[in-house]
N, C-alpha and C positions, 0 to 999 in steps of 0.2 A: 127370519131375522138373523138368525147364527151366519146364511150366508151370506147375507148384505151384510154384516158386521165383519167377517171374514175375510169380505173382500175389500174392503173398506182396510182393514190392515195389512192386507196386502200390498195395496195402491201404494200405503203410507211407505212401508218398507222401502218399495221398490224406489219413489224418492229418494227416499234420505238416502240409498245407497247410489244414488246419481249423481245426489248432490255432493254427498262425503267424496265420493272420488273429482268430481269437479273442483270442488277445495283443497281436494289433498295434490291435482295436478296444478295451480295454479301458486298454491304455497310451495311444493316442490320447486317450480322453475325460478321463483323467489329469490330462495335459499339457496340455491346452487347457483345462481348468479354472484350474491353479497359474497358467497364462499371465496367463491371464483376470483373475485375483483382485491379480496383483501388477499389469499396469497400470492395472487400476480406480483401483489404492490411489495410485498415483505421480500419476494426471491427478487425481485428487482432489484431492490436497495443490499442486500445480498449481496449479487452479482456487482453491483458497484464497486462495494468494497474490495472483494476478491481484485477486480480491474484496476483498483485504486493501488494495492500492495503491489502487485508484478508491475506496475508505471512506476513506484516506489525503488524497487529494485534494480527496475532499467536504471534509472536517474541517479542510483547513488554512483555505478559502475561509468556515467556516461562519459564525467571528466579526465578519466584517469589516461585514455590515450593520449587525449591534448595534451595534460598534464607533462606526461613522459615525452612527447615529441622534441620537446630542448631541451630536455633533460643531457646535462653534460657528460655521464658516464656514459648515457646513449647515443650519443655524437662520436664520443672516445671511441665506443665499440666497431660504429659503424664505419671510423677510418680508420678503421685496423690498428690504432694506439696498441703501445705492449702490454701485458697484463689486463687490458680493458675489458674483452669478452670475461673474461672470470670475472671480475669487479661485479659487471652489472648484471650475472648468471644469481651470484650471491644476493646483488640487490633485488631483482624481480622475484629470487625464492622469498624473500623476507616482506614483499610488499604481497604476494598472492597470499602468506599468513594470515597478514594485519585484515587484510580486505574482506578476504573471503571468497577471491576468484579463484575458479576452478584450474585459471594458468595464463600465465603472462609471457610473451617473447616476442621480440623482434626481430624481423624481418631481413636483410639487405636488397639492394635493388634488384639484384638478379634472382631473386624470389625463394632465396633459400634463407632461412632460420642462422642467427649466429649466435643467440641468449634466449635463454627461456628459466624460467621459474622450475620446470621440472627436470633442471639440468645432471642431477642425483640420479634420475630414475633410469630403468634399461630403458623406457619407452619418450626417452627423452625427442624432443619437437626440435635440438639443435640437428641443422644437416638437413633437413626435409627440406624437400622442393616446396612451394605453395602458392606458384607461378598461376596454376588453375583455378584457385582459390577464389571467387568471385568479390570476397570481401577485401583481399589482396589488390585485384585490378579495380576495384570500385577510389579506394583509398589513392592508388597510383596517380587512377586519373583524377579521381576530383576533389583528393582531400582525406574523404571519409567515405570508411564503410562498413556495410549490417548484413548480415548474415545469421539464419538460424540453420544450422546441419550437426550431421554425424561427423564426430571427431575419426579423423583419418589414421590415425598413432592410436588413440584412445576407445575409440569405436561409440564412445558418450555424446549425448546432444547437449546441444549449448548454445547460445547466442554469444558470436563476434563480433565485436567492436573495435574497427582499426582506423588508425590515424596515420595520416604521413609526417616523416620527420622533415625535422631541415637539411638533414646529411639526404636524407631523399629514399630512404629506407621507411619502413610502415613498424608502428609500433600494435600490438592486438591483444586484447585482454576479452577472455572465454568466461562466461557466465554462466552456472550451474544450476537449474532451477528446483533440485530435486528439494531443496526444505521447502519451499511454498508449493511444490507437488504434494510433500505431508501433510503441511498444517492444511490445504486443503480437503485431505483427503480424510481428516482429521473431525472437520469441520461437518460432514455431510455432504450429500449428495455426489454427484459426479461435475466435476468442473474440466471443461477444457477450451485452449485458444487454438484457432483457426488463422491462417493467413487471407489473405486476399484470393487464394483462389480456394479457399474452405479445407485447407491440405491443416490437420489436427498436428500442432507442434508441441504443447506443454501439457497435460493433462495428469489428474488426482490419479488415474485408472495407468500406469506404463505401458501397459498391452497396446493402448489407443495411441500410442504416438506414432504417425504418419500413416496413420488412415484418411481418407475420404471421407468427406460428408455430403457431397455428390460426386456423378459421376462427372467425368475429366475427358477433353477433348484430348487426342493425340498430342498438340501442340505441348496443354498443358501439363501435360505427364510427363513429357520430357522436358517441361523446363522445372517443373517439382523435383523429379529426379536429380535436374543436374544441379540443382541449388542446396536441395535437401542432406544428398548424398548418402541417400538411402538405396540398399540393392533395389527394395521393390517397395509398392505402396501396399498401405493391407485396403478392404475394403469396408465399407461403410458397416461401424458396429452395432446400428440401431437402426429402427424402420419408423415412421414417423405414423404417430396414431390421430385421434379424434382430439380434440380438445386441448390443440397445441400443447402436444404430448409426446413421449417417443415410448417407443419400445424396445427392452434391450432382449435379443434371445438368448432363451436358456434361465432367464430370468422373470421370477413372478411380478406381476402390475404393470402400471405404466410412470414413466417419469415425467412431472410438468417443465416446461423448460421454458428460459428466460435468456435475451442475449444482450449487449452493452452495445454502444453504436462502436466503430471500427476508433482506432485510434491514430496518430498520425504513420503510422507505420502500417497499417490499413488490419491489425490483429483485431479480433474481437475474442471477447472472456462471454462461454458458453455455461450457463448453471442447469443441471437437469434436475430434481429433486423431488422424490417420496413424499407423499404426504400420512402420517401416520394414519387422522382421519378426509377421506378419499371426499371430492368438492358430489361427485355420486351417490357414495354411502349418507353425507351429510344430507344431501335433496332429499334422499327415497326417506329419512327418518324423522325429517321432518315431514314429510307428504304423511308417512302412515302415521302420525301423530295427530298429525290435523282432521284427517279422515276420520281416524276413532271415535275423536271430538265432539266430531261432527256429526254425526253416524249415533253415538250411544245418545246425545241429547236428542236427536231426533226421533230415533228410537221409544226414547221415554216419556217423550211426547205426545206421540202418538199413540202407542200401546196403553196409557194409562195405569201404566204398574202403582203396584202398594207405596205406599211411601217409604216403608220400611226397606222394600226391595230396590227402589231408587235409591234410596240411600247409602245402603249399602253399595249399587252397583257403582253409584258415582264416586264414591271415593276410594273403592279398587279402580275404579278409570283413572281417577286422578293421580293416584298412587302410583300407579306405573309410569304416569306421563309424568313427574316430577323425575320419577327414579330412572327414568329412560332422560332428560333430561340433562338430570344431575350428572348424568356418565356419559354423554357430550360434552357436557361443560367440562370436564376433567379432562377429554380427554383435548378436547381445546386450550384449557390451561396447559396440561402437560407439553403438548406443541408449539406454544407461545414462547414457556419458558424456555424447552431449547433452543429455540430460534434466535433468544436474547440470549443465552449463554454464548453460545455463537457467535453472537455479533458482537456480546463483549470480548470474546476470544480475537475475532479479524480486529474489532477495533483497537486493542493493547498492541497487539501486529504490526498494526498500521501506524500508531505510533512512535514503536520502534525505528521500523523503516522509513517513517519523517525525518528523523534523526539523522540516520545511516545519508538517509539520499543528502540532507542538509550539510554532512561531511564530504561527501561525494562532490559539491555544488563545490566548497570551498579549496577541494586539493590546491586548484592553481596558487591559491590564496596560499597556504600552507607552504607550497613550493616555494612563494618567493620570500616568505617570512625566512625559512630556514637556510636561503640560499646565502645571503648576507654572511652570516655568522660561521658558515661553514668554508666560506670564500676568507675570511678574514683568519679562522682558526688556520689553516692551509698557509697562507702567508707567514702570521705566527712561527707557526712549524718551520718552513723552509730559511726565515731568518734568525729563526734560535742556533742551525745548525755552525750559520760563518757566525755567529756571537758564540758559539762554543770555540771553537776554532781560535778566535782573538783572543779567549779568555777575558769576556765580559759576562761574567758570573751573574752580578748583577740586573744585567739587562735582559738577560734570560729568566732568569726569576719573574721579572715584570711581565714579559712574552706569557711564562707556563700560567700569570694569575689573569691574564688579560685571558687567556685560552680559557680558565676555570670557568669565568663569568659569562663568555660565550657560552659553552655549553651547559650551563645553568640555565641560560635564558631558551635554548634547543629543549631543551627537559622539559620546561615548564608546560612549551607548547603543547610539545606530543602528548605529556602526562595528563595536559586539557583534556583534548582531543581523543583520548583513552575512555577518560573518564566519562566524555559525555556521550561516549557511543556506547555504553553498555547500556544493559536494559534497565529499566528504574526495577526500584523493590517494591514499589504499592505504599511505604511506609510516609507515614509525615512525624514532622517534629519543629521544633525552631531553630530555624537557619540565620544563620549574620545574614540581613539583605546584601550587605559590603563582599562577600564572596561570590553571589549569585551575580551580581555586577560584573566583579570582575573575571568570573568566568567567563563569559558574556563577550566582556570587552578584549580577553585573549586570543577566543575563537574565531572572530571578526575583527580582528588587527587591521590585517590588510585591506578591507573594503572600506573599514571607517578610516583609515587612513588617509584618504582623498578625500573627505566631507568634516567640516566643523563640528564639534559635538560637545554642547556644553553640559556636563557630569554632573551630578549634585554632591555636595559633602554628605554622608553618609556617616553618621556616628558608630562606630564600632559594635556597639552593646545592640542596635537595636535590631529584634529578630520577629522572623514572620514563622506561622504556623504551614510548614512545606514539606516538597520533599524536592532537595536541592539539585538535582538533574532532570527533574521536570519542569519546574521553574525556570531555570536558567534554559529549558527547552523555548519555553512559551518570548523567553525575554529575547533569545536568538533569534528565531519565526517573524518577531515586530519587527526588530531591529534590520534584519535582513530585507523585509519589505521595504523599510524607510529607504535605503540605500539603492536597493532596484528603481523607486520611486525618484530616488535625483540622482541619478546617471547623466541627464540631459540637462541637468541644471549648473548652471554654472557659477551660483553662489549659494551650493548646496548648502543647507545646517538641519541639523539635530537637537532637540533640547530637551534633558529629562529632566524632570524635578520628581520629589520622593516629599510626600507629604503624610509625616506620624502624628495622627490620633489617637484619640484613647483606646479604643477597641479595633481599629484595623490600620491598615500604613494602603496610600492612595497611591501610583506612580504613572507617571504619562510620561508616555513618548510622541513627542509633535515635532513633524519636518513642515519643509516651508514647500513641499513638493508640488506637483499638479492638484492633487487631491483625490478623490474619490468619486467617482461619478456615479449620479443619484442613481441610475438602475442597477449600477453594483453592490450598491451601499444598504440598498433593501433588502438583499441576498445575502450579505457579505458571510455570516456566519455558516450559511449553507453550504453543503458539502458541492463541488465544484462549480462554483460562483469565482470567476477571475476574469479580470482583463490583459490578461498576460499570455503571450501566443504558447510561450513552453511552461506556463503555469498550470498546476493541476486541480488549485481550488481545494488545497485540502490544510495547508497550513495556518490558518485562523482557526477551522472548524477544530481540530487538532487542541491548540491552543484556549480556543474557550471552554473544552470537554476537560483538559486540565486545570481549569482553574477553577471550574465547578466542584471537579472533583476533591479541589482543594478545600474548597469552604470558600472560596471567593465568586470575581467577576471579573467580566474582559469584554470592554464595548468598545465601540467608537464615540469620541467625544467630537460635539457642534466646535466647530471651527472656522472661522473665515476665507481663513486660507491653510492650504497643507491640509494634512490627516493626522490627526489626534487618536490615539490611544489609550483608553484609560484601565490599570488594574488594579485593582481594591481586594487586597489579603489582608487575613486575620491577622492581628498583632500578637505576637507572643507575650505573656506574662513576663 
């Protein structure tokens, strides 16, 4: 009987220890699937961002050649006027400050430099030949050109951006990417972009810049080379592993990686990224959890232990599988949150550079605001001289106060335009709605100035719960859409009204425009939802994340015709 009962436990064992691993492989594969699926989705939306900041970037840099191409000191320059080359030597130094370019100069036809921004320095760009320059002959021929390479004076990498003037000379403004190489690098994991032929141009990692991430036909080696203008290429810093993975040598684990589709320039933003707890480690612990589970009831089942000894075993079972657990869940929390610190880190980022690009959009704008008044002050000046001369005292007077108020009205812009490109402070408080308006309506002079725009009266005293450069972000963003929106209309209008309640203040902006079309309109908030060819889908998204964070809202309001806008902020005490 002992051996018939013997074997009888035996058999049972030998089940449950079948079954326990059958359970423990099927929960396994489970659990590293869901793993799987949720940080795909997280480094994805990641990588967006990251893609979204360097299109930010481009965008704010893009106008500035156009801008400068009739520009009149750059015309002066380019026909040899006297004094000219210094004028606009002083000017491009002072416009690379404000901006943030790495270096601004122009060109003349015969492909050598006559002004640049780093006109100061020994390593100065005036004099250099840059006949070969591909972004040179790009512009020449067709207008405009793009170029990412090694600085030939500087030995730095940079994307160029050139434009041809109307004297028939190229203007080119050098772009620096090393603070979004930081905050990148800042941020986690490894990020780098790729051209069209996978040649690594921007990257968190320096070492990785103009590597391979395959290998390269003859052809394309030498045309990387001759574009890049790099001596040599390095080669490929990573080997690609299991599980849509890399591997970096010399370095422990593997990185998951995530890529963005190509952009119009055909770049793609590459994310690789650690995971604290591995989609591997997470399977096998829950497999041996479930097993255990598995395995000790079955166990206890079959053997018929005391109660007392069940009991106790059961809840040292449970005990550990709580405590094993619990220190998953933590350490999944703990990865969660950085993940969202993070992403509120890119997203403040990215607001920022909404901003930056949204000044970038308007330079021309700016250019022709300020050209008026500085064409008229120049006038002023040269007629005060023969009114000195006659000894009309008087009418010189009139001239220095007409001069005053011009550039009073020059100030006010730029001091805008200052102000609303710095970074916000986080802080709120009550703002006069009446200033956020009319910052608003400074920065966009020149766009609304082609379009009817009826204004609301706006009582002085009354304030909203803000923070006055975010706001006046969010009010620019509408505004600037309305006006893209009736470019083709030709009895464009605008209407805001401003509607105060007791507890919040309403305001909409409705144009008479095309409208909104219903597949966009069910997206519209979502982060790159546009119907706009060089639209990036991120200036709404932008805009409602601020006004949340306000304490308000920012919808689209049912309209028959046009697109409506509605925002609803707290009302200040």
């Amino acid at each position: 009987m002992r051996m018939v009962f013997s074997g009888r436990r035996v058999g049972v064992a030998v089940v449950a220890i079948l079954l326990a691993l059958a359970v423990a492989w099927a929960v396994g594969g489970v659990i590293e699937h869901q793993a799987r699926i949720r940080l795909v989705a997280s480094l994805t939306a990641d990588a967006r961002l990251r893609a979204a900041l360097l299109a930010s970037e481009v965008a704010r840099f893009r106008l500035l050649p156009l801008a400068l191409a009739d520009d009149q000191d750059v015309v002066a320059a380019l026909e040899g006027r006297t004094n000219a080359r210094a004028i606009l030597d002083r000017k491009l130094e002072r416009l690379a400050v404000e901006t943030g370019a790495e270096a601004m100069y122009v060109i003349a036809p015969d492909g050598r430099a006559i002004a640049a921004s780093n006109w100061r320095s020994r390593k100065s760009f005036v004099g250099n030949d840059y006949r070969f320059r591909p972004y040179f002959q790009q512009a020449r021929g067709g207008g405009e050109g793009r170029q990412f390479a090694l600085g030939t004076v500087s030995n730095r990498p940079g994307l160029y951006l050139a434009r041809r003037t109307s004297a028939a000379g190229v203007v080119v403004v050098k772009l620096d990417f090393g603070s979004i190489e930081r905050q990148w690098a800042a941020a986690g994991g490894v990020t780098f972009v790729t051209d069209p032929a996978g040649l690594i141009l921007i990257a968190s990692r320096p070492q990785w810049r103009f590597a391979m991430t395959r290998p390269l036909s003859s052809t394309e080696r030498a045309t990387a080379l001759r574009t890049s203008g790099a001596a040599a290429l390095l080669q490929v810093p990573f080997r690609a592993a299991r599980g849509g993975r890399i591997a970096v040598p010399g370095e422990k684990g593997t990185l998951l990686v995530v890529q963005t589709a190509p952009d119009g320039a055909g770049w793609r933003v590459t994310l690789a990224q650690p995971t604290r707890v591995a989609v591997d480690d997470v399977a096998r612990a829950g497999a041996i959890v479930a097993g255990m589970v598995t395995l000790v009831l079955l166990w206890l089942t079959g053997a018929g232990w005391s109660a007392a000894r069940r009991r106790a075993d059961r809840t040292s079972q449970l005990e550990q599988a709580v405590a094993d657990r619990t220190a998953a869940l933590r350490h999944e929390i703990e990865e969660r949150t950085e993940l969202e610190t993070r992403a509120a880190i890119l997203r403040e980022a990215l607001r920022q550079a909404n901003r930056l690009a949204t000044l970038g959009q308007i330079t021309a704008s700016v250019a022709h605001e300020t050209a008026q008044p500085v064409a008229a002050i120049r006038t002023y000046a040269a007629t005060g001289e023969t009114l000195l001369d006659r000894g009309a005292t008087e009418d010189v007077r009139t001239n220095l106060r007409a001069i005053a108020r011009l550039t009073e009205r020059i100030g006010a812009v730029t001091a805008q335009l200052r102000g609303f490109s710095r970074k916000a402070s986080g802080e709120i408080g009550p703002v006069p709605l009446t200033e956020v308006i009319e910052g608003a309506q400074l920065i966009l002079r020149e766009p609304l100035s082609h379009i009817r725009v009826a204004w609301p009266a706006v009582a002085a005293d009354l304030c909203v719960i803000a923070g006055r450069i975010r706001l006046e972000q969010v009010f620019v963003n509408v505004l600037q859409n309305a006006t893209e929106a009736l470019q083709a209309q030709p009895d464009g209008a605008i209407v805001v009204t401003v509607d105060p309640r007791d507890d919040n203040v309403v305001v909409r902006i409705h144009d008479n425009g095309p409208g909104i079309a219903p597949e966009i309109a069910e997206r519209l908030f979502t982060p790159f939802a546009t119907s706009r060819a060089a639209g990036l889908g991120l200036g709404l998204v932008i805009a409602k994340d601020i006004m949340e964070d306000l304490g308000g809202s920012l919808r689209l309001a049912p309209e028959p015709h046009g697109a409506c806008f509605e925002l609803v902020l707290r009302r200040a005490p």
